[in-house]
N, CA, C and O atoms as CSV, one atom per row, in Angstrom:
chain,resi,resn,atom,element,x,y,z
A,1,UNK,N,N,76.019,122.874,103.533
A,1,UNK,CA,C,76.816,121.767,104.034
A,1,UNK,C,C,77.616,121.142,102.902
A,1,UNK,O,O,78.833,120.969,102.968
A,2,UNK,N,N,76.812,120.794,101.790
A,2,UNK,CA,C,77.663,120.324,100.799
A,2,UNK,C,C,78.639,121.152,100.012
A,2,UNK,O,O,78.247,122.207,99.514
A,3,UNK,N,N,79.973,120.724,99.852
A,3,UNK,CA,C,80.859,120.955,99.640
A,3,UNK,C,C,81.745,121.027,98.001
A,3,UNK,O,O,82.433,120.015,97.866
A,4,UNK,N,N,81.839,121.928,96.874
A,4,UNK,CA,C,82.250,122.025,95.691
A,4,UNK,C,C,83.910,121.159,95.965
A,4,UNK,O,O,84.537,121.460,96.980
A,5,UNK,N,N,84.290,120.476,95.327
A,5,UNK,CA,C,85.612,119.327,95.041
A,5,UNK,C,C,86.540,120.273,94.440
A,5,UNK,O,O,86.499,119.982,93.245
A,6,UNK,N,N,87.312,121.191,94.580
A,6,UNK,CA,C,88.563,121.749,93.827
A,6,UNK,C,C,89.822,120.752,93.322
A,6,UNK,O,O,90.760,120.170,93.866
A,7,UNK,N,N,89.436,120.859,92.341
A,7,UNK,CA,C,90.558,119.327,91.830
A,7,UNK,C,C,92.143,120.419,91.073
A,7,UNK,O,O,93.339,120.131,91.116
A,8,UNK,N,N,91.600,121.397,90.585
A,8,UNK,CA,C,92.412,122.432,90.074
A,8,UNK,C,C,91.937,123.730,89.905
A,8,UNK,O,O,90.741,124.021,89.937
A,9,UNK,N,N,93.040,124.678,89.689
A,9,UNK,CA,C,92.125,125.706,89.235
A,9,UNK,C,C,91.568,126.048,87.791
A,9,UNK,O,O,91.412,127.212,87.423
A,10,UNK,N,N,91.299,125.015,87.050
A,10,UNK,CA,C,90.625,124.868,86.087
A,10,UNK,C,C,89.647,123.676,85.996
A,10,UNK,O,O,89.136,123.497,84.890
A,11,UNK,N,N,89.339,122.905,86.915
A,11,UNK,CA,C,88.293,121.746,87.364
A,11,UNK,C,C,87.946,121.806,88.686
A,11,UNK,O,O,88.666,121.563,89.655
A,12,UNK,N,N,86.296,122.294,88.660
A,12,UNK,CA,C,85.754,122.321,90.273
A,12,UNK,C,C,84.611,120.870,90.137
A,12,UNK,O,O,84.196,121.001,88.986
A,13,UNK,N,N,84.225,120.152,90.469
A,13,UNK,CA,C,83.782,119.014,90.601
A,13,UNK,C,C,82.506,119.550,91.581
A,13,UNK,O,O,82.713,119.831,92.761
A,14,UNK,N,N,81.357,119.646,91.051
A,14,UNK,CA,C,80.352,120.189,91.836
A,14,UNK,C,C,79.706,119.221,93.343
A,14,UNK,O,O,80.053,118.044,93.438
A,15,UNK,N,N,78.962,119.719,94.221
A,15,UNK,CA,C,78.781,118.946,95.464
A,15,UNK,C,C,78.054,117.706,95.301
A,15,UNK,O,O,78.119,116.667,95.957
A,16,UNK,N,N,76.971,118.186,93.759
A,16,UNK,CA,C,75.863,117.445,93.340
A,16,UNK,C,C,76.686,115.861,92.903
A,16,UNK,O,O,76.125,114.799,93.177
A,17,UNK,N,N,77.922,115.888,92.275
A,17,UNK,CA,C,78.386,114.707,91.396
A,17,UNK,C,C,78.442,113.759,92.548
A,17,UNK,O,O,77.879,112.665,92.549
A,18,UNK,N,N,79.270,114.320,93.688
A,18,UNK,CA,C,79.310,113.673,95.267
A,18,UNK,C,C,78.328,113.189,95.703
A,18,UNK,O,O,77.275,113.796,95.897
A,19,UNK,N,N,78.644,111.415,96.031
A,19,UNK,CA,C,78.102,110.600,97.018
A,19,UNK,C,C,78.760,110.320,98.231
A,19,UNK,O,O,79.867,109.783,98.282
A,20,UNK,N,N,77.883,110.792,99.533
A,20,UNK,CA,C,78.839,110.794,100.525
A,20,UNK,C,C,77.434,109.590,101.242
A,20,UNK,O,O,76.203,109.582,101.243
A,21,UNK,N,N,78.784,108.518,101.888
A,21,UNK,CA,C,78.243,107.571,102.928
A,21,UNK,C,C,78.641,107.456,103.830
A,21,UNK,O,O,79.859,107.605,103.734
A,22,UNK,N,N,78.208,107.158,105.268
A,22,UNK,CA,C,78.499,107.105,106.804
A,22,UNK,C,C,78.384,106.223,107.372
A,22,UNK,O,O,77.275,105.690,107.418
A,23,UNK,N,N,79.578,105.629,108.118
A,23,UNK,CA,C,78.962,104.093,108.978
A,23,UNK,C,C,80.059,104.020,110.102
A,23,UNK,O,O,81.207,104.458,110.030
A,24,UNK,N,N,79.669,103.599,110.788
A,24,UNK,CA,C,80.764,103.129,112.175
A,24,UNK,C,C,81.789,102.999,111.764
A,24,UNK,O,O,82.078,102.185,110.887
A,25,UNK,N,N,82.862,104.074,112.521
A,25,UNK,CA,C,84.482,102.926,112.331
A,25,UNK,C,C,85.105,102.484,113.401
A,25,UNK,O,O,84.809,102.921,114.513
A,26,UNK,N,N,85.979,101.630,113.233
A,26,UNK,CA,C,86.761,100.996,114.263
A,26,UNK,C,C,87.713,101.176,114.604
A,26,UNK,O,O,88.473,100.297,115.010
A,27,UNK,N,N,87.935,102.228,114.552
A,27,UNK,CA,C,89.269,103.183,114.506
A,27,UNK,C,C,89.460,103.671,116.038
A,27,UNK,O,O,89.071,103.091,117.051
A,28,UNK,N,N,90.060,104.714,115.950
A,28,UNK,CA,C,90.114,105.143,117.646
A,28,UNK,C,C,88.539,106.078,117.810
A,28,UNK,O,O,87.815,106.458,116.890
A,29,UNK,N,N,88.367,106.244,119.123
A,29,UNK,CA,C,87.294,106.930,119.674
A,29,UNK,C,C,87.140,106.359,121.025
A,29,UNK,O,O,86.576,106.930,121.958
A,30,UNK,N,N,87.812,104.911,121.070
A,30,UNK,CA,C,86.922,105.114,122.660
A,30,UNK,C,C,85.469,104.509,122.468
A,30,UNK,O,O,85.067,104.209,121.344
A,31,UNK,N,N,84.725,104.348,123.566
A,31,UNK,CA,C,82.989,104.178,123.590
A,31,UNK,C,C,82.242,104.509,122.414
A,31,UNK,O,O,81.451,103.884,121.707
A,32,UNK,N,N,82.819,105.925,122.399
A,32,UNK,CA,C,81.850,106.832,121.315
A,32,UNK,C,C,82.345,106.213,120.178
A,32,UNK,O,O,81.912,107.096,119.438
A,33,UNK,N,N,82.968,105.327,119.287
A,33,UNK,CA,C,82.711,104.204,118.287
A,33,UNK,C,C,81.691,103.860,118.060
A,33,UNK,O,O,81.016,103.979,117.038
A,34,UNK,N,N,81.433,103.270,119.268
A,34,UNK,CA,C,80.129,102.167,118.958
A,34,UNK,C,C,79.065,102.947,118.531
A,34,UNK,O,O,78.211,102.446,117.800
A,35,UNK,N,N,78.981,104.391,118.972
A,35,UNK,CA,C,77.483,105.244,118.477
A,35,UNK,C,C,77.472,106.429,117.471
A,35,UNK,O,O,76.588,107.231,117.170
A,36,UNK,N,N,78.601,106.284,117.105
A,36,UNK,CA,C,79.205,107.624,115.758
A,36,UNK,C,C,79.497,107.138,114.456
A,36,UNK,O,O,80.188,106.162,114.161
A,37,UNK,N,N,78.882,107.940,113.695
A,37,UNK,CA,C,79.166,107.154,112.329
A,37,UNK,C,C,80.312,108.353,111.557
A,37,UNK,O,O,80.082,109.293,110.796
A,38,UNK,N,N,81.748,107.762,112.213
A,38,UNK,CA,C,82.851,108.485,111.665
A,38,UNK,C,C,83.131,108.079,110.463
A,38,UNK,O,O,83.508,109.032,109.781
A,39,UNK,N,N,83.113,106.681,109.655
A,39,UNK,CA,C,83.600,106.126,109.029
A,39,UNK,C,C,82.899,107.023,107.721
A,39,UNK,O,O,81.720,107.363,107.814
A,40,UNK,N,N,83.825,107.427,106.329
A,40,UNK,CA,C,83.582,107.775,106.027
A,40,UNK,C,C,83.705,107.304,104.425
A,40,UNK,O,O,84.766,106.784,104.078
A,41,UNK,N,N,82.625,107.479,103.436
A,41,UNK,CA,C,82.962,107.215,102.216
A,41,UNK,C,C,82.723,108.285,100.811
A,41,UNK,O,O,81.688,108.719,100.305
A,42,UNK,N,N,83.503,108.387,100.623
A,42,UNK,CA,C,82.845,109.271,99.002
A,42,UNK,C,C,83.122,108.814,97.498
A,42,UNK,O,O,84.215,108.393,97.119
A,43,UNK,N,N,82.472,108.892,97.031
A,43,UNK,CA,C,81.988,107.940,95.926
A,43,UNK,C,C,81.907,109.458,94.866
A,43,UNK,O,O,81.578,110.582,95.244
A,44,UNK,N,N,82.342,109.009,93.397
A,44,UNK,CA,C,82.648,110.150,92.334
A,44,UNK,C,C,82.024,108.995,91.001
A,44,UNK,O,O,82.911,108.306,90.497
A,45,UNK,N,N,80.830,108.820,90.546
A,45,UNK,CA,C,80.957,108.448,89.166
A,45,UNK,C,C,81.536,109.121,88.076
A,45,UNK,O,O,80.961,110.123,87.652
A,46,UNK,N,N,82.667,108.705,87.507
A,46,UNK,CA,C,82.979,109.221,86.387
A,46,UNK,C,C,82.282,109.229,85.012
A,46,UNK,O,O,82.726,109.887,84.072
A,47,UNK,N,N,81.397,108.624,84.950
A,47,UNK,CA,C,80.606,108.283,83.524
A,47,UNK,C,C,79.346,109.347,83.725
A,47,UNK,O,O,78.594,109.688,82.812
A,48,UNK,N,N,79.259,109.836,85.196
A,48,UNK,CA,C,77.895,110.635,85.163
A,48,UNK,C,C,78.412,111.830,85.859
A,48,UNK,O,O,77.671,112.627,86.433
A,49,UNK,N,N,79.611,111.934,85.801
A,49,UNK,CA,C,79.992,113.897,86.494
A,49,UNK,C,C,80.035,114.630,85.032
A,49,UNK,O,O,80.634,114.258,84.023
A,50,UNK,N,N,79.265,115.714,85.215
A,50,UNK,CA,C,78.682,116.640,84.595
A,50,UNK,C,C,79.655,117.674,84.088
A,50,UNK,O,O,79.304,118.477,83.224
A,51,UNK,N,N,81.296,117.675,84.785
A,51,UNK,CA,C,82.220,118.710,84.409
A,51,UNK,C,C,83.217,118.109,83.838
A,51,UNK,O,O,84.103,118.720,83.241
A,52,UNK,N,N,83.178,117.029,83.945
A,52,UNK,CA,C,84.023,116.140,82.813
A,52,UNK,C,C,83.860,116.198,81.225
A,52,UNK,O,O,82.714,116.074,80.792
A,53,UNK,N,N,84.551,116.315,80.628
A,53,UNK,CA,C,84.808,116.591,78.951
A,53,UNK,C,C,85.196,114.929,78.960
A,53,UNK,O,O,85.707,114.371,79.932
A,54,UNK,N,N,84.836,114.232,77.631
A,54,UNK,CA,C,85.308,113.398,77.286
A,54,UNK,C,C,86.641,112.821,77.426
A,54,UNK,O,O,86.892,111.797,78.061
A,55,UNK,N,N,87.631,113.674,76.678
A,55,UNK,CA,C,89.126,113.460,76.753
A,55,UNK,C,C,89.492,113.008,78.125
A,55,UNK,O,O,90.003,111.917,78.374
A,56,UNK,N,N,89.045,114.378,79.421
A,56,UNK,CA,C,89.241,114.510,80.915
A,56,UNK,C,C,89.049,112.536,81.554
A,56,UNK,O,O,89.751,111.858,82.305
A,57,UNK,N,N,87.769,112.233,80.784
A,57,UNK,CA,C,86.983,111.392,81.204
A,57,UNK,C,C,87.651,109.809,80.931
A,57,UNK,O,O,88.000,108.965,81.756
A,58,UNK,N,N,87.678,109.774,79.232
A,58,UNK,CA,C,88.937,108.977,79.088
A,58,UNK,C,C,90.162,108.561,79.691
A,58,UNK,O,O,90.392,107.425,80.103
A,59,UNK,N,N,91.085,109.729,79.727
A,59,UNK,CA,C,92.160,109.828,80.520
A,59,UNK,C,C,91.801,109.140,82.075
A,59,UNK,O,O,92.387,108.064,82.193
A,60,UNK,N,N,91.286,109.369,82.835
A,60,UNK,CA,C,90.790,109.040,84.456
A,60,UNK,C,C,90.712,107.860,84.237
A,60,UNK,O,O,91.409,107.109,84.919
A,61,UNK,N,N,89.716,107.238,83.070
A,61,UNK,CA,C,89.346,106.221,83.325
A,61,UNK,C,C,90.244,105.042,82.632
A,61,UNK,O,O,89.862,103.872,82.582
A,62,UNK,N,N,91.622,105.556,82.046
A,62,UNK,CA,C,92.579,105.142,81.685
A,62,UNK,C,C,93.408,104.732,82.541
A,62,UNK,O,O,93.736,103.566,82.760
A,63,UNK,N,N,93.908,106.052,83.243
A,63,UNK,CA,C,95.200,105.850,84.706
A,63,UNK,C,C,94.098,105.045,85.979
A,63,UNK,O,O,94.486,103.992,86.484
A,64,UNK,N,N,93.039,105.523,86.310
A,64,UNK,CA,C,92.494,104.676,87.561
A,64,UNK,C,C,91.802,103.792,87.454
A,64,UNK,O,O,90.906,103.498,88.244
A,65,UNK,N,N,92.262,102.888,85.893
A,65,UNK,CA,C,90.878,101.440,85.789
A,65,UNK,C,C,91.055,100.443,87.736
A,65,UNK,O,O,90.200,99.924,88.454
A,66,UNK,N,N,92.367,100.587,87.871
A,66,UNK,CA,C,91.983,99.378,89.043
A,66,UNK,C,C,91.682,100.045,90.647
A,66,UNK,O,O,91.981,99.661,91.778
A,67,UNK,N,N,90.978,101.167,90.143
A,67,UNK,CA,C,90.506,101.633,91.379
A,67,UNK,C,C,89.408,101.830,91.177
A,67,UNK,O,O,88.967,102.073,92.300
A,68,UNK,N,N,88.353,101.922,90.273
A,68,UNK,CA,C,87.108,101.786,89.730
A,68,UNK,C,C,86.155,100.690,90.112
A,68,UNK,O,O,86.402,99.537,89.759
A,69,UNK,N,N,85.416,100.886,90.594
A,69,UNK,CA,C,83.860,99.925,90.823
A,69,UNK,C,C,82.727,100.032,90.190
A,69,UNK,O,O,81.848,100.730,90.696
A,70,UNK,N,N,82.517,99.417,89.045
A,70,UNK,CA,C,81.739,99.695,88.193
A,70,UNK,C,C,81.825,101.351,87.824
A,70,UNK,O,O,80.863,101.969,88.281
A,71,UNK,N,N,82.506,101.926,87.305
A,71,UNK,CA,C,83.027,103.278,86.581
A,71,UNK,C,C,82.566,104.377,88.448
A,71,UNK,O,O,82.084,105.501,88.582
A,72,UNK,N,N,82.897,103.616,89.227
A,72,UNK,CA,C,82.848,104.785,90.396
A,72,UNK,C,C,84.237,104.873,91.575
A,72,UNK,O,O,84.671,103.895,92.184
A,73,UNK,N,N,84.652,105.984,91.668
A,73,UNK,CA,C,86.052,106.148,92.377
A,73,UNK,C,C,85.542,106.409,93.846
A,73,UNK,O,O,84.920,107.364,94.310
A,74,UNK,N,N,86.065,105.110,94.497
A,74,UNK,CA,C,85.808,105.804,96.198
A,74,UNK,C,C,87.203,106.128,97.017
A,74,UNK,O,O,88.397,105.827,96.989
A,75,UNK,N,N,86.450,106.784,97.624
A,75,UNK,CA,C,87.666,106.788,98.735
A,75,UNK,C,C,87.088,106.637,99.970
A,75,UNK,O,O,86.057,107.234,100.280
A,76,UNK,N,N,87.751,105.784,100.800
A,76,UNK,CA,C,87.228,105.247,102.438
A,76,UNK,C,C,88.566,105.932,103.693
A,76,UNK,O,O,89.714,105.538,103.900
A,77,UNK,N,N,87.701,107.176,104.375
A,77,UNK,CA,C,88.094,106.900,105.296
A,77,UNK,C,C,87.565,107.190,106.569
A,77,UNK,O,O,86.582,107.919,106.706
A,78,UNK,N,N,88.252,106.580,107.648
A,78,UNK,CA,C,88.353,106.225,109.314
A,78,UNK,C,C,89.451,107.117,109.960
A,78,UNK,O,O,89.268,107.399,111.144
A,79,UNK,N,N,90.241,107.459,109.529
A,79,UNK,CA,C,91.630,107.755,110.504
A,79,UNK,C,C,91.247,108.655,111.641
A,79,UNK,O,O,92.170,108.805,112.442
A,80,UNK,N,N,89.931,109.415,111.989
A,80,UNK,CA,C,90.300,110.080,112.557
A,80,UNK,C,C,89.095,110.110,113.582
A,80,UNK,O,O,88.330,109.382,112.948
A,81,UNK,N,N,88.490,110.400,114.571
A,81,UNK,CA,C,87.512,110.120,115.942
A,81,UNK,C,C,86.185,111.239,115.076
A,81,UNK,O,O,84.994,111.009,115.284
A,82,UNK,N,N,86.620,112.384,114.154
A,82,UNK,CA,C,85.442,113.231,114.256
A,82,UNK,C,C,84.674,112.751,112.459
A,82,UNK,O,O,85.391,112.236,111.600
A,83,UNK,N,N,83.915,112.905,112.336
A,83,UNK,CA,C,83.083,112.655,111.088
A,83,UNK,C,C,83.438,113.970,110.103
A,83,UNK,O,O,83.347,113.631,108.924
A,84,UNK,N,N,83.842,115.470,110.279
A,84,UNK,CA,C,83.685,116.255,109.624
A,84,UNK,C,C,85.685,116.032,109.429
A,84,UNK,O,O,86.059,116.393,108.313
A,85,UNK,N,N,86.376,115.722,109.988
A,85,UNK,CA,C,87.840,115.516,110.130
A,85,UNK,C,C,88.290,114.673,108.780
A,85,UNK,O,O,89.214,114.918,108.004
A,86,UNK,N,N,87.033,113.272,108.759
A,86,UNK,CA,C,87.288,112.190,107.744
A,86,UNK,C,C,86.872,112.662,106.671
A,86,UNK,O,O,87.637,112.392,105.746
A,87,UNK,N,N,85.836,113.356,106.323
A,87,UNK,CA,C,85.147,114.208,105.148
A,87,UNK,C,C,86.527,115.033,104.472
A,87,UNK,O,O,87.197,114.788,103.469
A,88,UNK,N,N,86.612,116.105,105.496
A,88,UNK,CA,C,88.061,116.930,104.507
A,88,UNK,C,C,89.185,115.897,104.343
A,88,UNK,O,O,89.766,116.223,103.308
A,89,UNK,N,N,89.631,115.071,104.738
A,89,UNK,CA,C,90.372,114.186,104.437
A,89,UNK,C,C,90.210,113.611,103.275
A,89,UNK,O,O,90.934,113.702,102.284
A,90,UNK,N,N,88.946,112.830,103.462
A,90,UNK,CA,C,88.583,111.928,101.873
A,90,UNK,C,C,88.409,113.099,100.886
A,90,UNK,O,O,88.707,112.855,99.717
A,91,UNK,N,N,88.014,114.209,101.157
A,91,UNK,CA,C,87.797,115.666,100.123
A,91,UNK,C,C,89.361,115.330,99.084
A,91,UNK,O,O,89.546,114.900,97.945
A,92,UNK,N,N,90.169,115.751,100.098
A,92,UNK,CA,C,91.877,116.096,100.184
A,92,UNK,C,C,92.034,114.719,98.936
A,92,UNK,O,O,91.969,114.794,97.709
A,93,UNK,N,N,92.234,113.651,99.724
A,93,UNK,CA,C,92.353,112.701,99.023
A,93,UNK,C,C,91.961,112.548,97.469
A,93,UNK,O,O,92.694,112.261,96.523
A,94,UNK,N,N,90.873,112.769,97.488
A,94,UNK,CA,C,89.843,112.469,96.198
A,94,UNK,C,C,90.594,113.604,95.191
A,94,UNK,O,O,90.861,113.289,94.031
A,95,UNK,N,N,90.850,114.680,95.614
A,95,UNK,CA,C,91.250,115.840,94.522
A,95,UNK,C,C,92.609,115.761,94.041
A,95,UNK,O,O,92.944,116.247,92.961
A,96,UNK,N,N,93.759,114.884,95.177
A,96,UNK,CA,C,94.835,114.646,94.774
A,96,UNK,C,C,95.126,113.184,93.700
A,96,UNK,O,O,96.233,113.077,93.171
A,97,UNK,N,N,94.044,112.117,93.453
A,97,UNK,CA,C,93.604,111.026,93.100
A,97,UNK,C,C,93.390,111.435,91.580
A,97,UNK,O,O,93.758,110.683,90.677
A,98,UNK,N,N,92.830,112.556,91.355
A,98,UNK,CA,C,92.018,113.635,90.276
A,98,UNK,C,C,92.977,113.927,89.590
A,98,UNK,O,O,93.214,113.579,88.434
A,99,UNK,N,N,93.773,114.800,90.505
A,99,UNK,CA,C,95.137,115.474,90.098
A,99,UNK,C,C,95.733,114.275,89.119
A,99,UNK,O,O,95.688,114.071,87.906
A,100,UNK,N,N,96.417,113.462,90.457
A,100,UNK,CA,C,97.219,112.547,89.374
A,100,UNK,C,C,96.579,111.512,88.379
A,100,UNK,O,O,97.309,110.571,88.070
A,101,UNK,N,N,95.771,111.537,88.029
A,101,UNK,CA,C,95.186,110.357,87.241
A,101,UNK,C,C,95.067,111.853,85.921
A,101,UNK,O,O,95.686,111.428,84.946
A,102,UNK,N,N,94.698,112.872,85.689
A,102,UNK,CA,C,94.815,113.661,84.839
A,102,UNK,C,C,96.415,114.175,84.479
A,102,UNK,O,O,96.525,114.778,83.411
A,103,UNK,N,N,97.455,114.013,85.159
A,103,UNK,CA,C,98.431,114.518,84.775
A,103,UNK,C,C,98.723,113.747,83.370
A,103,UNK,O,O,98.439,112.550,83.334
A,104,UNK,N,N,99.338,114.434,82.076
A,104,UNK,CA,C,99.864,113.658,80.841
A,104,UNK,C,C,100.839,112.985,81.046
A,104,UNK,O,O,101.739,113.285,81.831
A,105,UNK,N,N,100.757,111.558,80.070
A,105,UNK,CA,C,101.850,110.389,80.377
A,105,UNK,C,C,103.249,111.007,80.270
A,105,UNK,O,O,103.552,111.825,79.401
A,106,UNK,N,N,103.839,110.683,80.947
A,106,UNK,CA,C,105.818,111.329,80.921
A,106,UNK,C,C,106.295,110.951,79.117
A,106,UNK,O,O,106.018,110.068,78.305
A,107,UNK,N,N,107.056,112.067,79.133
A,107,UNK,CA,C,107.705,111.450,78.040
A,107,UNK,C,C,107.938,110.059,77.896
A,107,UNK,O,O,108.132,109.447,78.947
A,108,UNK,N,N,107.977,109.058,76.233
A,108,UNK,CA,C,108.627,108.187,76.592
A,108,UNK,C,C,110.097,108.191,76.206
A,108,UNK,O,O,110.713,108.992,75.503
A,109,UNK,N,N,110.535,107.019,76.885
A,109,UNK,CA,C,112.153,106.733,76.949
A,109,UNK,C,C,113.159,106.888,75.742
A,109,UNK,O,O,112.738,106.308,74.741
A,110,UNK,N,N,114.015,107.330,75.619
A,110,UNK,CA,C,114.376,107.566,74.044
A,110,UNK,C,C,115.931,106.509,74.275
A,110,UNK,O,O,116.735,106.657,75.195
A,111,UNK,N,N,116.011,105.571,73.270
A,111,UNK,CA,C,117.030,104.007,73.570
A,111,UNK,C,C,118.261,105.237,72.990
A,111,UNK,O,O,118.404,105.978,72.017
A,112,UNK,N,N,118.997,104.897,74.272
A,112,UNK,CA,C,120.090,105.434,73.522
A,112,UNK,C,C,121.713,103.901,73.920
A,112,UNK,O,O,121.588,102.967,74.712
A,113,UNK,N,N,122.964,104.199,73.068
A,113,UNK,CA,C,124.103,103.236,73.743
A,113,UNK,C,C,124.668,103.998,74.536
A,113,UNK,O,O,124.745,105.226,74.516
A,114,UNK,N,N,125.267,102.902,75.595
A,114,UNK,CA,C,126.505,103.380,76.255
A,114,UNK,C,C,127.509,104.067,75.807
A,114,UNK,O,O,127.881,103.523,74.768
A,115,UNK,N,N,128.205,105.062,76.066
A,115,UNK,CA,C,129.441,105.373,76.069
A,115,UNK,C,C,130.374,104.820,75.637
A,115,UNK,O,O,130.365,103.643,75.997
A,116,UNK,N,N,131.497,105.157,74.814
A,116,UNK,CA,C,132.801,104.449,75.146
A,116,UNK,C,C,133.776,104.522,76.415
A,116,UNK,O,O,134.720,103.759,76.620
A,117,UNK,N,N,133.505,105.227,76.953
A,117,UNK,CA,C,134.187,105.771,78.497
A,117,UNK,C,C,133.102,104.902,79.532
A,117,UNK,O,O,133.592,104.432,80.560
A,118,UNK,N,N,131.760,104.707,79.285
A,118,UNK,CA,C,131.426,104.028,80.396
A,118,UNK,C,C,131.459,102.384,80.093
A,118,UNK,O,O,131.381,101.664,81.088
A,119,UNK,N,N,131.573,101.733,78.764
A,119,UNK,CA,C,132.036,100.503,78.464
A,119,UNK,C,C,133.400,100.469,79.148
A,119,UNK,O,O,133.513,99.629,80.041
A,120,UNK,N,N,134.280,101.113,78.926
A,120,UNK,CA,C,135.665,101.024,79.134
A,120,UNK,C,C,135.507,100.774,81.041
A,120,UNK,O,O,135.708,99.648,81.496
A,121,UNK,N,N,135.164,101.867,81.914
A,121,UNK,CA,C,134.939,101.693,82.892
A,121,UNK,C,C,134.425,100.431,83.564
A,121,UNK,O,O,134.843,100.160,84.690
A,122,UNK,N,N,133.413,99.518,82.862
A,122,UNK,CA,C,132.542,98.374,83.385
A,122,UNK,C,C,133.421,97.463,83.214
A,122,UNK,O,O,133.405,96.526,84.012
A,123,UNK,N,N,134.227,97.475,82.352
A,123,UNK,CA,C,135.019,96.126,82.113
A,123,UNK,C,C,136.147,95.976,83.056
A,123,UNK,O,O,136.604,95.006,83.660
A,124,UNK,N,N,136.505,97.426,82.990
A,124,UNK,CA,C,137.915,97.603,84.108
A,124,UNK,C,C,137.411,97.505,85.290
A,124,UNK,O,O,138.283,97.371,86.150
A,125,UNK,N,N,135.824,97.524,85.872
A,125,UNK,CA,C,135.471,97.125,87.070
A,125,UNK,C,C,135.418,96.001,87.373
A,125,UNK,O,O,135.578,95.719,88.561
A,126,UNK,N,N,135.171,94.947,86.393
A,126,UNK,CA,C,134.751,94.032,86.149
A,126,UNK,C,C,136.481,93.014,86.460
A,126,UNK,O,O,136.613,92.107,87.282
A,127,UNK,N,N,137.257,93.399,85.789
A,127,UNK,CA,C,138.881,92.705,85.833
A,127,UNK,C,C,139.225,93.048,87.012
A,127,UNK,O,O,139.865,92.152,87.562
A,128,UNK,N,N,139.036,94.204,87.806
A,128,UNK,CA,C,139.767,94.318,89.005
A,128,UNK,C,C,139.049,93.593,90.018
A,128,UNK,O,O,139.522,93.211,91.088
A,129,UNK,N,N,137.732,93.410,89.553
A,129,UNK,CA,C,136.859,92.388,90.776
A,129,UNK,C,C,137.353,90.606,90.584
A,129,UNK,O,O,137.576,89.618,91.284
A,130,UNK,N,N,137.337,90.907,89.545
A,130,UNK,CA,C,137.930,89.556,89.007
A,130,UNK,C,C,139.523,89.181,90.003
A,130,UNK,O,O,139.621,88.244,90.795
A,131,UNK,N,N,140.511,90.083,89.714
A,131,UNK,CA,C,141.480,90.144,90.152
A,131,UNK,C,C,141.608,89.875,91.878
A,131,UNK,O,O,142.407,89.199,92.527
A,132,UNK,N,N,140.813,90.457,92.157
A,132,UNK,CA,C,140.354,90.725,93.987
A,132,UNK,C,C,140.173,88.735,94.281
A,132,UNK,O,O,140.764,88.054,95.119
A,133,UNK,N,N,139.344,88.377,93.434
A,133,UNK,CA,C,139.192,86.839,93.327
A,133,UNK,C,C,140.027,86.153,93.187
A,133,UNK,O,O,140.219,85.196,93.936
A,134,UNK,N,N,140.924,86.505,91.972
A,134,UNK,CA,C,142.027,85.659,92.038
A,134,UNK,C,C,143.249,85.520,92.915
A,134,UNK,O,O,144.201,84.753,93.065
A,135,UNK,N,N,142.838,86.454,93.339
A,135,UNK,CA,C,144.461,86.597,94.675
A,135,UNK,C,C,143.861,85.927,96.163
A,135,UNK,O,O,144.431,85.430,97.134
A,136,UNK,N,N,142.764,86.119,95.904
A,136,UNK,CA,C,141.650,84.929,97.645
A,136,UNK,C,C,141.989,83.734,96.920
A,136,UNK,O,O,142.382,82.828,97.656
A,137,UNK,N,N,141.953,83.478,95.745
A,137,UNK,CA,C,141.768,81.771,95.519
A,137,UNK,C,C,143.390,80.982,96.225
A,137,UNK,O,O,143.536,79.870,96.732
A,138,UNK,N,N,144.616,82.313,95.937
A,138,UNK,CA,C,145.759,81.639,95.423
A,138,UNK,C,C,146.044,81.353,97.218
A,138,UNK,O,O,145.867,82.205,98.088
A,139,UNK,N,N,146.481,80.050,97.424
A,139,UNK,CA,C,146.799,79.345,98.744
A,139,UNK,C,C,148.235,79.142,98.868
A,139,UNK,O,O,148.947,78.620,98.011
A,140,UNK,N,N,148.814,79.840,100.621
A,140,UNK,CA,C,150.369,79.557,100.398
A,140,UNK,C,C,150.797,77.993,100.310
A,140,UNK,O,O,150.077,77.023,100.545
A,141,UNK,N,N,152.233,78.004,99.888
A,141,UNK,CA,C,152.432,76.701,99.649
A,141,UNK,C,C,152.358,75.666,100.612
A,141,UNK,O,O,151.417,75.420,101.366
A,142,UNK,N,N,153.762,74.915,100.481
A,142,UNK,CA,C,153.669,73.855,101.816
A,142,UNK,C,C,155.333,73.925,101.917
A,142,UNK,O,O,155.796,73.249,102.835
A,143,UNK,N,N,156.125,74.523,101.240
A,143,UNK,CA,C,157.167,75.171,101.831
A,143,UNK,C,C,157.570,76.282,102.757
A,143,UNK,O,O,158.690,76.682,103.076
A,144,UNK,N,N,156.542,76.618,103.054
A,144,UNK,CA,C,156.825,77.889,103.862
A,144,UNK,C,C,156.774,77.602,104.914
A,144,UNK,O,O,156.965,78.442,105.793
């Protein structure tokens, strides 16, 4: 029943690291709500998964500090009437969560100046808007 986490094909997240919890949801179902425990939760400690390398571990716990509960990543869900439906879902979820919290930070920004062709452009946008203004302000006389 329990299920290995494919986060990549170089990180499998074993079934054992997985805490899975069950409770009523209030979601759709109908009657069968009140007596199904669709609602679904899975829970990942990062300080105690066993396939995590330090660096891996760092990093996660770098990009997802404000999704962390005491060093544990959940994911909650309901969306759907069957209990095994919400499981691959929160699965899905959890590995794409993985994904991006391990991807490396983007390059950073390198300051560069404007152009002389795009200075030149802003200003000449800038006078003809200007211009557009000054011809609304100008009112015919009282000779006409």
């Amino acid at each position: 029943m329990a299920q290995d986490l494919v986060v990549n094909d170089r990180l499998v997240i074993p079934a054992a690291d997985l805490q899975w919890r069950f409770s009523r949801a209030s979601g759709p179902g109908g009657q069968g709500v009140n007596t199904t425990d669709s609602r679904v939760e899975l829970v990942l400690n990062l300080e105690a998964c066993s396939v995590l390398g330090p660096f891996r571990r760092a990093r996660l716990c770098e990009r997802l500090a404000s999704r962390l509960v005491d060093g544990d990543l959940r994911i909650v869900v309901a969306d759907e009437r069957s209990q095994w439906q919400n499981r691959q879902k929160a699965m899905l979820r959890m590995a794409e969560l993985l994904r991006d919290g391990l991807k490396p930070p983007p390059p950073s920004r390198k300051a560069t100046r404007p152009t002389r062709g795009s200075q030149r452009r802003r200003v000449q946008a800038k006078k003809q808007r200007g211009e557009i203004k000054r011809q609304r302000r100008s009112r015919p006389s009282m000779d006409d």
